[in-house]
PDB file of N, CA, C and O in Angstrom:
ATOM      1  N   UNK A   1      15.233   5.922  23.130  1.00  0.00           N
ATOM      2  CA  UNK A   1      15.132   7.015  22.217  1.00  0.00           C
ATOM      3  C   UNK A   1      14.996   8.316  22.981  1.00  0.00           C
ATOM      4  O   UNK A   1      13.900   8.852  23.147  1.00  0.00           O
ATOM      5  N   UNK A   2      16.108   8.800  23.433  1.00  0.00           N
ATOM      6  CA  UNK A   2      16.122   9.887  23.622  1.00  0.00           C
ATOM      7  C   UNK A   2      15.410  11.330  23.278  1.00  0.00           C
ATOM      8  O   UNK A   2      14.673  12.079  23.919  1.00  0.00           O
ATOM      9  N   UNK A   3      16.222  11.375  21.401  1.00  0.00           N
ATOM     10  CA  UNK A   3      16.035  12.199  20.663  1.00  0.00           C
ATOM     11  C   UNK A   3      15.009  11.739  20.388  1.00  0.00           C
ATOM     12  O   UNK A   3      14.709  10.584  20.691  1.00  0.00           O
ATOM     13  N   UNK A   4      13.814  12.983  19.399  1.00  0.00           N
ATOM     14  CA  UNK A   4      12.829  12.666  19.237  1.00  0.00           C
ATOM     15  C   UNK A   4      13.088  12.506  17.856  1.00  0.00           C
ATOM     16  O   UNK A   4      12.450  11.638  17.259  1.00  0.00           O
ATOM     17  N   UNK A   5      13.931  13.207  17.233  1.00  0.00           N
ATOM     18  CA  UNK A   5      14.689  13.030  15.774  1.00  0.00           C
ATOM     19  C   UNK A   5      14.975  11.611  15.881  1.00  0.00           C
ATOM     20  O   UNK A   5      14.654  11.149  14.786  1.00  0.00           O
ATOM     21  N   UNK A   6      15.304  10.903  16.440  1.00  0.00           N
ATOM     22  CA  UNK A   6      16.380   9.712  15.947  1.00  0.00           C
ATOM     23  C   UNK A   6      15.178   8.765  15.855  1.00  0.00           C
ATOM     24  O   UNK A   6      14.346   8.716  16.762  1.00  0.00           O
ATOM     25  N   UNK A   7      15.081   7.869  14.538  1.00  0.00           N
ATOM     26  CA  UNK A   7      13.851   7.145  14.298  1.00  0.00           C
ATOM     27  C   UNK A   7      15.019   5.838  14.202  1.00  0.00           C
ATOM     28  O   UNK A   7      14.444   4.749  14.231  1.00  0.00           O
ATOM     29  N   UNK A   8      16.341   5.744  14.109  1.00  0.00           N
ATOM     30  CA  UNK A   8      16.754   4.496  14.393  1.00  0.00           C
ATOM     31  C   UNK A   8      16.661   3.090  15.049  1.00  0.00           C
ATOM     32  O   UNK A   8      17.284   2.812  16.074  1.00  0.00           O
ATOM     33  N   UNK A   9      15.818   2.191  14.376  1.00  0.00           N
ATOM     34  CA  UNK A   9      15.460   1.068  15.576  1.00  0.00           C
ATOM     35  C   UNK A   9      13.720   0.679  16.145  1.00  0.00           C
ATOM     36  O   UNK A   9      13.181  -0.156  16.872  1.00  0.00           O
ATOM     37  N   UNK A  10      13.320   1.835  15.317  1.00  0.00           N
ATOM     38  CA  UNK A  10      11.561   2.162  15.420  1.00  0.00           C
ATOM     39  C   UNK A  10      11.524   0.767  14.718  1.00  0.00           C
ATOM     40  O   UNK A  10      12.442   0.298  14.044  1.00  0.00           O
ATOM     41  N   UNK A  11      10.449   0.238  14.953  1.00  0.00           N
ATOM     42  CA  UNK A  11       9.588  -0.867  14.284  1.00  0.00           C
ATOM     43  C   UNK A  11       8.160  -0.776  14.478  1.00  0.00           C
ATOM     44  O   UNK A  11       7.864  -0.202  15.526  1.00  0.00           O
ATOM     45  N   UNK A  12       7.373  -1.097  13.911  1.00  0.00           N
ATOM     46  CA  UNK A  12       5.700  -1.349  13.774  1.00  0.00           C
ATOM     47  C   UNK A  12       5.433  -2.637  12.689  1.00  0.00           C
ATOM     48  O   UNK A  12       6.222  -3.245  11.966  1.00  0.00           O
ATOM     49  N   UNK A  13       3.971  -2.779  12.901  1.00  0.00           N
ATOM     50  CA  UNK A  13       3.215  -4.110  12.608  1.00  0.00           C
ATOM     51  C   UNK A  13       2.575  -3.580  11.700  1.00  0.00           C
ATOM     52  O   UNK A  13       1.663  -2.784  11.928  1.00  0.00           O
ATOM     53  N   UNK A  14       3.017  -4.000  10.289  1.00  0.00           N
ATOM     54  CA  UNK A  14       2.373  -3.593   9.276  1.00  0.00           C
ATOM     55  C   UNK A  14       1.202  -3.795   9.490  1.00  0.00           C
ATOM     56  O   UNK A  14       0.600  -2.736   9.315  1.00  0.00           O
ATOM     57  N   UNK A  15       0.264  -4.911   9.895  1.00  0.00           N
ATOM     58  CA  UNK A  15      -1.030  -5.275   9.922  1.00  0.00           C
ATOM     59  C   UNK A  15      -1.743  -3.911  11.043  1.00  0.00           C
ATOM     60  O   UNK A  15      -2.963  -3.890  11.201  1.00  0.00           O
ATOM     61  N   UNK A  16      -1.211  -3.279  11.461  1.00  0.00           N
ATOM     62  CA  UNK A  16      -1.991  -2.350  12.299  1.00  0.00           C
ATOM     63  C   UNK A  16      -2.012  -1.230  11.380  1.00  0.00           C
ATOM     64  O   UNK A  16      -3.079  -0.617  11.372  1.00  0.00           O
ATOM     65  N   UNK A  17      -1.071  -0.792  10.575  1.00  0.00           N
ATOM     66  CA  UNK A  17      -1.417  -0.127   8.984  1.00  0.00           C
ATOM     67  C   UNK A  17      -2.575  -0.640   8.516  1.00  0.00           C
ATOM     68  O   UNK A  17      -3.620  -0.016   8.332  1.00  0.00           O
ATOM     69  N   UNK A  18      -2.420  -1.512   8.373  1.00  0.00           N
ATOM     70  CA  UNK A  18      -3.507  -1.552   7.401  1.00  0.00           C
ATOM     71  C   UNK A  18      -4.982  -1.607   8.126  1.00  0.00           C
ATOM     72  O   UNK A  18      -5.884  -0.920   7.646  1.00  0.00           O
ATOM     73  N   UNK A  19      -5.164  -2.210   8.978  1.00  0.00           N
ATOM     74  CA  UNK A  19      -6.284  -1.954  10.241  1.00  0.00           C
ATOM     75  C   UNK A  19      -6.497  -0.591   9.887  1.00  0.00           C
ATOM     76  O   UNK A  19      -7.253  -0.218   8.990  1.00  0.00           O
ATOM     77  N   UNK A  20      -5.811   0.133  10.613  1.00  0.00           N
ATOM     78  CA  UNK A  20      -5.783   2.001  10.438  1.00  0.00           C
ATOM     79  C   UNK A  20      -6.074   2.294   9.441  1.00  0.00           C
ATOM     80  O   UNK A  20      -6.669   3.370   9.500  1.00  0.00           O
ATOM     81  N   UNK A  21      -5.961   1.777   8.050  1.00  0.00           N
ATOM     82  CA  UNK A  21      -6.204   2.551   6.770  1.00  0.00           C
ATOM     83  C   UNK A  21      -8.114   2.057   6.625  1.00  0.00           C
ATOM     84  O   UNK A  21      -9.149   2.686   6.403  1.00  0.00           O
ATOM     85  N   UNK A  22      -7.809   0.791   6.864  1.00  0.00           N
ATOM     86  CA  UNK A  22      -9.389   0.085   6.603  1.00  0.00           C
ATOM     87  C   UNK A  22     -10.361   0.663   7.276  1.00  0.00           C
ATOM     88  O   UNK A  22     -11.424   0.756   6.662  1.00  0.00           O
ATOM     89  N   UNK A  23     -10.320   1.181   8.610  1.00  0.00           N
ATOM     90  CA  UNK A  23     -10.870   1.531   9.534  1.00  0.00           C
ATOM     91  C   UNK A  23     -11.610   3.096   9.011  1.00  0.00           C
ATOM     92  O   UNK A  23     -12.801   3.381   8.877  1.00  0.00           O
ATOM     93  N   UNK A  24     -10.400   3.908   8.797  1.00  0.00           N
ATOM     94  CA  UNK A  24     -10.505   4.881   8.442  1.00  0.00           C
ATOM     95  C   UNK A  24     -11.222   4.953   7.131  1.00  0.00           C
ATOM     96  O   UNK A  24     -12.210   5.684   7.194  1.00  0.00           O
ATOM     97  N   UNK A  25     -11.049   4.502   6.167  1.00  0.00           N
ATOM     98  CA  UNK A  25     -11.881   3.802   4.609  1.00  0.00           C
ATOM     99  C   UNK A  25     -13.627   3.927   5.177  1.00  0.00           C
ATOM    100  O   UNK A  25     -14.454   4.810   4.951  1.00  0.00           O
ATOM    101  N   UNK A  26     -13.740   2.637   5.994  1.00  0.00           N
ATOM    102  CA  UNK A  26     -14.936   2.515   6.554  1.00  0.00           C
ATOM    103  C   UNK A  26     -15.638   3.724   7.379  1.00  0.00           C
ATOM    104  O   UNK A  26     -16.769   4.105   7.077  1.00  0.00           O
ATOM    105  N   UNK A  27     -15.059   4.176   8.206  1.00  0.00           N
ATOM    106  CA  UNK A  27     -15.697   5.839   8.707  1.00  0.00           C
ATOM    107  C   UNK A  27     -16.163   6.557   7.257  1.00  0.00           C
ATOM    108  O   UNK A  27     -17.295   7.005   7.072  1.00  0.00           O
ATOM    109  N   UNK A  28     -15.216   6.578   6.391  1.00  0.00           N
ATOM    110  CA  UNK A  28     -15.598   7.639   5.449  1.00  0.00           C
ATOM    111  C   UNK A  28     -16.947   6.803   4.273  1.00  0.00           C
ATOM    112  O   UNK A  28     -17.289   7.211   3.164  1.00  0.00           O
ATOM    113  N   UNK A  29     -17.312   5.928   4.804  1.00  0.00           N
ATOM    114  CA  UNK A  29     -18.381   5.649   3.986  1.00  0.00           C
ATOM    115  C   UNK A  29     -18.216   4.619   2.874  1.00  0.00           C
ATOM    116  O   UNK A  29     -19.131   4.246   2.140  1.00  0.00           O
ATOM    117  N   UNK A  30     -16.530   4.056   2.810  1.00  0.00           N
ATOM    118  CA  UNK A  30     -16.386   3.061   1.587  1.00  0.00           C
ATOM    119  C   UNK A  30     -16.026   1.349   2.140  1.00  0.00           C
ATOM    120  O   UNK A  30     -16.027   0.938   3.300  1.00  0.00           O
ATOM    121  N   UNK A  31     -15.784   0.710   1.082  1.00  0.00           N
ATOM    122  CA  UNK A  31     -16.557  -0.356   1.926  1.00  0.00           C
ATOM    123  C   UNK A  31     -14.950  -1.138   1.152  1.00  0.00           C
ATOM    124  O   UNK A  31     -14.947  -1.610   0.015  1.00  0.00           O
ATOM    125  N   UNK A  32     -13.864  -1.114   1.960  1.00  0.00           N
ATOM    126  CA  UNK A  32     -12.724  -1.955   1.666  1.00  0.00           C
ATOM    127  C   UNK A  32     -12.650  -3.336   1.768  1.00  0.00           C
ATOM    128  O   UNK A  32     -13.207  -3.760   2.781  1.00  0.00           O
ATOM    129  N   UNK A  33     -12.005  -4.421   0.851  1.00  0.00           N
ATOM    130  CA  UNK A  33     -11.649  -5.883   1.046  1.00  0.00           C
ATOM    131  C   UNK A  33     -10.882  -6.030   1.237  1.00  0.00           C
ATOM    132  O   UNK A  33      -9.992  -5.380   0.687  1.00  0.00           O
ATOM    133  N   UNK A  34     -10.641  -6.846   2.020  1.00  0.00           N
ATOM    134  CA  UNK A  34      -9.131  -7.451   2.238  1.00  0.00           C
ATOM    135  C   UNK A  34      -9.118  -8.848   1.161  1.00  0.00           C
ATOM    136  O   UNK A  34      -9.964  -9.731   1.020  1.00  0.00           O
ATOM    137  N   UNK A  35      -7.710  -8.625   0.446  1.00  0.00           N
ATOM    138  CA  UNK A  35      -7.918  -9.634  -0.881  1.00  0.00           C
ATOM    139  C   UNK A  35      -7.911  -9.863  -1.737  1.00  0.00           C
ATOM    140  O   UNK A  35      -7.311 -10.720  -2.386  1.00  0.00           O
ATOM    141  N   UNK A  36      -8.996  -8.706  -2.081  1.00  0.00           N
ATOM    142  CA  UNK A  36      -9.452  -8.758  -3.197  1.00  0.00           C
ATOM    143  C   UNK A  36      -8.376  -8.631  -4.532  1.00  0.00           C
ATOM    144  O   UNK A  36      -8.418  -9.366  -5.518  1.00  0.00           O
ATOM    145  N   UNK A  37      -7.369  -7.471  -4.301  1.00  0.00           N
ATOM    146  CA  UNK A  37      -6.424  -7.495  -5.151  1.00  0.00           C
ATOM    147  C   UNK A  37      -5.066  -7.790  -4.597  1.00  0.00           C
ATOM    148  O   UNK A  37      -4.000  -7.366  -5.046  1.00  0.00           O
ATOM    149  N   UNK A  38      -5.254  -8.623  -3.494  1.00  0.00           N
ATOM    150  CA  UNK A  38      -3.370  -8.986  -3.116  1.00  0.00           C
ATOM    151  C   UNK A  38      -3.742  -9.073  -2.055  1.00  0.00           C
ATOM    152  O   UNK A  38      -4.934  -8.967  -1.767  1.00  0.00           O
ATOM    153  N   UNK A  39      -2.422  -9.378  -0.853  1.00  0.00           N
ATOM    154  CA  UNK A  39      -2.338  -9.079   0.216  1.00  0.00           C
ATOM    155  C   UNK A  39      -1.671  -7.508   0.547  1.00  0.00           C
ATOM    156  O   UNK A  39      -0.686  -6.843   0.226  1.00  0.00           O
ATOM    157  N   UNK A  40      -2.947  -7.385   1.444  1.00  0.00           N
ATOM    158  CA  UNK A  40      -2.279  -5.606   1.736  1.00  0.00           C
ATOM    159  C   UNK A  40      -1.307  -5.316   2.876  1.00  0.00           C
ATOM    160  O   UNK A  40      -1.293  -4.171   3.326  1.00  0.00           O
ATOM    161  N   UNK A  41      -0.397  -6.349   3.447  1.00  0.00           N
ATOM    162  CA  UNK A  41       0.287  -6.289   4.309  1.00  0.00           C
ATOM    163  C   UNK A  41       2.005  -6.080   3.645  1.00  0.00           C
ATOM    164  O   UNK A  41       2.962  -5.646   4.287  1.00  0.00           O
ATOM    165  N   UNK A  42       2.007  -6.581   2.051  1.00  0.00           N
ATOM    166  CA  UNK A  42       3.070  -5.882   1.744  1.00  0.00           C
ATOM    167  C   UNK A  42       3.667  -4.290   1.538  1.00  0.00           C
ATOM    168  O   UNK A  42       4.683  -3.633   1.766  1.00  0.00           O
ATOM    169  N   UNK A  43       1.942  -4.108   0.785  1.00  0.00           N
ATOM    170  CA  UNK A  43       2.229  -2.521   0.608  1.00  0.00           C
ATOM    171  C   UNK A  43       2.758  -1.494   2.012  1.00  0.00           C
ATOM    172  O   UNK A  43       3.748  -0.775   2.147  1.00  0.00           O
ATOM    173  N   UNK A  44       1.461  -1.852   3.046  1.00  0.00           N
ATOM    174  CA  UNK A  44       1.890  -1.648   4.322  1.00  0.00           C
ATOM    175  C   UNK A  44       3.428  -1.734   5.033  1.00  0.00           C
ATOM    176  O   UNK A  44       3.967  -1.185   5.994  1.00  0.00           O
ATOM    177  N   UNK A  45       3.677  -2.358   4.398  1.00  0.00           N
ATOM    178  CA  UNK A  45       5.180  -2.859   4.775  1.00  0.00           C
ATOM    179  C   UNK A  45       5.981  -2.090   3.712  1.00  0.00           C
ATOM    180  O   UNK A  45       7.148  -1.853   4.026  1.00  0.00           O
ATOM    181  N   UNK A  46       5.677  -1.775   2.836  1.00  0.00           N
ATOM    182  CA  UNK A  46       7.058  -0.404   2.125  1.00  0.00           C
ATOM    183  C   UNK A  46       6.130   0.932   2.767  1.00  0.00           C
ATOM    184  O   UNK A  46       6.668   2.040   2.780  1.00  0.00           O
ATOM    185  N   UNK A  47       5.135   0.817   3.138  1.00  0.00           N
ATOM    186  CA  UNK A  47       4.880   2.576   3.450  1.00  0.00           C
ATOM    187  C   UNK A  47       5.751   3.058   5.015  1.00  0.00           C
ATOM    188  O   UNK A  47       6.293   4.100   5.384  1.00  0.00           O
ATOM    189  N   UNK A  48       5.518   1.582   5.698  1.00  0.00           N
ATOM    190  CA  UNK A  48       6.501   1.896   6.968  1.00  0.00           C
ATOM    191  C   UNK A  48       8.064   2.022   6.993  1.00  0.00           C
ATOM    192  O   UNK A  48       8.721   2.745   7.742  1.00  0.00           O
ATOM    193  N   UNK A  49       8.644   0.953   5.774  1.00  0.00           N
ATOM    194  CA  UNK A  49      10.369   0.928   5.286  1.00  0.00           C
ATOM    195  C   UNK A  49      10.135   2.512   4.703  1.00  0.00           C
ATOM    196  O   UNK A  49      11.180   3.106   4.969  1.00  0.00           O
ATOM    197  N   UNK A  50       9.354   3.283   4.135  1.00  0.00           N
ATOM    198  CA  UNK A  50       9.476   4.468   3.339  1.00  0.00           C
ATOM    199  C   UNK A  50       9.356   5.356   4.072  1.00  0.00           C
ATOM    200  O   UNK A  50       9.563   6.459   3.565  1.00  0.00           O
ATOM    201  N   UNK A  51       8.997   5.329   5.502  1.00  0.00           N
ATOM    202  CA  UNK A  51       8.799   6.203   6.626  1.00  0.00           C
ATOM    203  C   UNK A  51       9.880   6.231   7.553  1.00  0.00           C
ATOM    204  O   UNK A  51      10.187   7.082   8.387  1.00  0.00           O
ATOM    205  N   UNK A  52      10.598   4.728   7.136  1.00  0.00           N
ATOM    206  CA  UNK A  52      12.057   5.066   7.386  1.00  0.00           C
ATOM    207  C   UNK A  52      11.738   3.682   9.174  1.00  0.00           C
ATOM    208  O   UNK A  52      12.460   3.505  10.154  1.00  0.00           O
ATOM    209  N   UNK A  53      10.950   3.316   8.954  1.00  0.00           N
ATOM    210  CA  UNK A  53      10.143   2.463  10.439  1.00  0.00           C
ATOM    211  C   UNK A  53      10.282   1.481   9.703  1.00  0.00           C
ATOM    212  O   UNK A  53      10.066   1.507   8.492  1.00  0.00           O
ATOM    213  N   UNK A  54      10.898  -0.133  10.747  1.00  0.00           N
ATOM    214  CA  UNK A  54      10.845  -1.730  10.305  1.00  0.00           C
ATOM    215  C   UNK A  54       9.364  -2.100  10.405  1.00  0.00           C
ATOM    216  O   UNK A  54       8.439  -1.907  11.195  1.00  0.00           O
ATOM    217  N   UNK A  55       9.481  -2.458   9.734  1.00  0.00           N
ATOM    218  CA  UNK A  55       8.090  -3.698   9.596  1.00  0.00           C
ATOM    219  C   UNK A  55       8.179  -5.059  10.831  1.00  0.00           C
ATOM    220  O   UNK A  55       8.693  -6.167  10.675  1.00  0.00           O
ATOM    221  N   UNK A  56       7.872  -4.812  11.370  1.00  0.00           N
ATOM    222  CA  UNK A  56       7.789  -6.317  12.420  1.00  0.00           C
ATOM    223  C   UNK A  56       6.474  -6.525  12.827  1.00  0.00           C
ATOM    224  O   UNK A  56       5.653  -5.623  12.997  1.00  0.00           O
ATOM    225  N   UNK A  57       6.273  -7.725  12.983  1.00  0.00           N
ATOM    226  CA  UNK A  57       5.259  -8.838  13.593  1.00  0.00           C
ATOM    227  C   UNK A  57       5.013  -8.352  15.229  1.00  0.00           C
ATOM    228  O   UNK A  57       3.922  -8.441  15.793  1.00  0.00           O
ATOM    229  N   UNK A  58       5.803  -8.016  15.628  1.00  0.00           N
ATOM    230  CA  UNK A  58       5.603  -7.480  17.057  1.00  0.00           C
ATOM    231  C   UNK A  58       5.188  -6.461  17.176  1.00  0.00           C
ATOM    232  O   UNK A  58       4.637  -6.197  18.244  1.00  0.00           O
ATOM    233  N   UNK A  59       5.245  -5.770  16.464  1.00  0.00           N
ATOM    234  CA  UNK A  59       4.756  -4.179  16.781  1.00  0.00           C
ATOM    235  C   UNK A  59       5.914  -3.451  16.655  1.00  0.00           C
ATOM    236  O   UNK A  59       6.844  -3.685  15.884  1.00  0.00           O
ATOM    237  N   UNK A  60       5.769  -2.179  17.787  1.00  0.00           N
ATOM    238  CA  UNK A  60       6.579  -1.540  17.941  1.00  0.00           C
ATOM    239  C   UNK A  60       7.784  -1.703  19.551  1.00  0.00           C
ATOM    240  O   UNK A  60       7.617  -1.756  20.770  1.00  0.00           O
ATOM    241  N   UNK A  61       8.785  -1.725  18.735  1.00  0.00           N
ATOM    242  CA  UNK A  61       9.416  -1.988  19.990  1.00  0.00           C
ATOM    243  C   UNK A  61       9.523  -1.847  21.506  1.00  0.00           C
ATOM    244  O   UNK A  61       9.507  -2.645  22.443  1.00  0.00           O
ATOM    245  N   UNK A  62       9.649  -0.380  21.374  1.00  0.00           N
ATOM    246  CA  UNK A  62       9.200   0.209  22.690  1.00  0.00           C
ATOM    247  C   UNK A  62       7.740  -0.066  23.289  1.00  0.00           C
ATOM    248  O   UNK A  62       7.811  -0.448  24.458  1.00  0.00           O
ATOM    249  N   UNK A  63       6.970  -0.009  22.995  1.00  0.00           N
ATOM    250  CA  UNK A  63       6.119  -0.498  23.256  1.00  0.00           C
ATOM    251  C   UNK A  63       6.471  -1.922  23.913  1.00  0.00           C
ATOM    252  O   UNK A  63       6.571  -1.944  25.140  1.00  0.00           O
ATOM    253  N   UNK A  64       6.614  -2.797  23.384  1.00  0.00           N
ATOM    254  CA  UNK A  64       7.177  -4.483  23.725  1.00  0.00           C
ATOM    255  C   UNK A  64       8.475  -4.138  24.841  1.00  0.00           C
ATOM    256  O   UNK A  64       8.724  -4.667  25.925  1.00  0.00           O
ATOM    257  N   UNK A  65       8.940  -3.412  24.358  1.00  0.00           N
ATOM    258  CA  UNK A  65      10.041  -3.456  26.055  1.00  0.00           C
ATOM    259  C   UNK A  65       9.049  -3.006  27.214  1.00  0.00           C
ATOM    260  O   UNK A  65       9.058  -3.348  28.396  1.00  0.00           O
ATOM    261  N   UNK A  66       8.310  -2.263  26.635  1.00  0.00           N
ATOM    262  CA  UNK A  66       7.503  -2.058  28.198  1.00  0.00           C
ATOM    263  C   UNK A  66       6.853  -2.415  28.407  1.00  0.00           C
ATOM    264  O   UNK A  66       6.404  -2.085  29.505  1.00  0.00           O
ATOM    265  N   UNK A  67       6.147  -3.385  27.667  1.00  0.00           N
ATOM    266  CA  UNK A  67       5.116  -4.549  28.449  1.00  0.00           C
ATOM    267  C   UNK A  67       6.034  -5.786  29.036  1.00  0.00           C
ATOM    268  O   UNK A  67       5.680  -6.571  29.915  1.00  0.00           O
ATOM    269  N   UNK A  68       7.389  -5.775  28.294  1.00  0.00           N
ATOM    270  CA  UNK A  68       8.163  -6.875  28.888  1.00  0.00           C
ATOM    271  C   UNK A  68       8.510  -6.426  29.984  1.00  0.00           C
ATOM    272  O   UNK A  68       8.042  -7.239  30.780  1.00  0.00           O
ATOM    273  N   UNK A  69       9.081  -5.579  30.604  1.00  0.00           N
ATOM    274  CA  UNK A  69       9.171  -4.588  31.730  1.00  0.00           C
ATOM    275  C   UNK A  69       8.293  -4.897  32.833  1.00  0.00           C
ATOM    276  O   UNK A  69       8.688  -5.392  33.889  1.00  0.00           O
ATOM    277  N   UNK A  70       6.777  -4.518  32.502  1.00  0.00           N
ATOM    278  CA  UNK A  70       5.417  -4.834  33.415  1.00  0.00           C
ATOM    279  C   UNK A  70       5.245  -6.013  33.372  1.00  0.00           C
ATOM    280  O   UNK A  70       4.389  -6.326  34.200  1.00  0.00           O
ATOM    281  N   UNK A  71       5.613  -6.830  32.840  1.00  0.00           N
ATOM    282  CA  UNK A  71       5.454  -8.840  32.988  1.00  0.00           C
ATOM    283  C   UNK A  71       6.578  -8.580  33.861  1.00  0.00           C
ATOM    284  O   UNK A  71       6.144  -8.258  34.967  1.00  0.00           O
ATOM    285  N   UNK A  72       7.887  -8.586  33.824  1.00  0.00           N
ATOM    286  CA  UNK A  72       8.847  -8.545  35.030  1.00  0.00           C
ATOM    287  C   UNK A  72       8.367  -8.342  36.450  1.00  0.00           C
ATOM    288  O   UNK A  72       8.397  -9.037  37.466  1.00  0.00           O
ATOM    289  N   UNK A  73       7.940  -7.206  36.168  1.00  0.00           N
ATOM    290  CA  UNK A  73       7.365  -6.040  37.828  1.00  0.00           C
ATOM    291  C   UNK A  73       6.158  -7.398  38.070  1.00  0.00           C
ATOM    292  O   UNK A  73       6.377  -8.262  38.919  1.00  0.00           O
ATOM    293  N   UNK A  74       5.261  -7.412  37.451  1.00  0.00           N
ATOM    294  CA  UNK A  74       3.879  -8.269  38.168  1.00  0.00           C
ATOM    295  C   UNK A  74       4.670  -9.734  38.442  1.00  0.00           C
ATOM    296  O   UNK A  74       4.441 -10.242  39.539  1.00  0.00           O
ATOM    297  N   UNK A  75       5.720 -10.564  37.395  1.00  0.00           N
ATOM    298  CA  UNK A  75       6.556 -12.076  38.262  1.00  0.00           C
ATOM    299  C   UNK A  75       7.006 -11.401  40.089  1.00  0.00           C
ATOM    300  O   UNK A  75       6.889 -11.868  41.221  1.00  0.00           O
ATOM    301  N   UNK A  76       7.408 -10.426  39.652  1.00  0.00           N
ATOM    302  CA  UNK A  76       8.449 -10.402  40.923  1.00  0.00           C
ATOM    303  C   UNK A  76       7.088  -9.952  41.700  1.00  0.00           C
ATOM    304  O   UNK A  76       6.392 -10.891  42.085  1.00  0.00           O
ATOM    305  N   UNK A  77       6.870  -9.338  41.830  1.00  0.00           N
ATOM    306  CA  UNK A  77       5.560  -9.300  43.033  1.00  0.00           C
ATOM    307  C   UNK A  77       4.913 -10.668  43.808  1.00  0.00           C
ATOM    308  O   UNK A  77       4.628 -11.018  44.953  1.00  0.00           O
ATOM    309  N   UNK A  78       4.866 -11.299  42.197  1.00  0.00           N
ATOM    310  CA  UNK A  78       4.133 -12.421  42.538  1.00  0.00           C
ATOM    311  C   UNK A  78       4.823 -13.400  43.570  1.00  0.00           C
ATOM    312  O   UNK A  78       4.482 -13.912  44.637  1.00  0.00           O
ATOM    313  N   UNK A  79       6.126 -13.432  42.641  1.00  0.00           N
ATOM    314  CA  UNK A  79       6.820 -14.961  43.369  1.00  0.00           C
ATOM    315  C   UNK A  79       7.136 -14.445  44.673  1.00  0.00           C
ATOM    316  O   UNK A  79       7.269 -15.323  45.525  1.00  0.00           O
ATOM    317  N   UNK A  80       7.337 -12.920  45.174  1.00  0.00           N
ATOM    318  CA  UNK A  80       8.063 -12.184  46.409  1.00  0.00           C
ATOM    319  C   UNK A  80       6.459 -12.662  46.851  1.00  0.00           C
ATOM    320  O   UNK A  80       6.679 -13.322  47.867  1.00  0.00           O
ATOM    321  N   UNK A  81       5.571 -12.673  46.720  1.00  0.00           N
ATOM    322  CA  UNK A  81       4.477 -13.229  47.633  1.00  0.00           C
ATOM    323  C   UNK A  81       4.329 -14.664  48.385  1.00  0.00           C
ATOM    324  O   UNK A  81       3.752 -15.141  49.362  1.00  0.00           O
ATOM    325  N   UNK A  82       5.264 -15.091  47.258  1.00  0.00           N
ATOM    326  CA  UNK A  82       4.955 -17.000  47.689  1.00  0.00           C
ATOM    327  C   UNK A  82       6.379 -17.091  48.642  1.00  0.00           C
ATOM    328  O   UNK A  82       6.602 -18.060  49.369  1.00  0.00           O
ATOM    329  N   UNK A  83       7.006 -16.296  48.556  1.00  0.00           N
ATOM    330  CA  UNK A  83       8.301 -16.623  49.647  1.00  0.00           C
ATOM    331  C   UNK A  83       7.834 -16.513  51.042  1.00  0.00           C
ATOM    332  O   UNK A  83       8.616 -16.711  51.972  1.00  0.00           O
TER     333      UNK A  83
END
């Protein structure tokens, strides 16, 4: 992602929405369930499709390429040690 405009291909983990909303709930003094009226990982999941961001289980992509990236760099260190 070059552009900072281009949101094409963005993904996030609905469940960290909703973490973030609960979290924030709780600072302000109210006392949220998870449950109680549904699962809140759907709603979470159209506020991110409505933000124009995929919903995935992984997170966010970029993010995940670059930890896949740093698992690469730390194998190759490693195994270049055992040679």
């Amino acid at each position: 992602m070059d552009d900072a405009t281009d949101v094409a291909g963005e993904s996030y983990n609905p469940w960290t929405v909703v973490h973030l909303v609960f979290t924030h709930l709780a600072e302000q003094g109210l006392h949220p369930a998870l449950g109680e009226t549904g699962d809140p990982a759907a709603p979470a999941a159209a506020l991110l499709v409505a933000l124009g961001i995929e919903p995935r289980a992984e997170g966010n992509r970029e993010v995940m390429r670059r930890v896949h990236d740093h698992l690469a760099e730390i194998r190759n260190v490693v195994f270049e040690a055992d040679r």
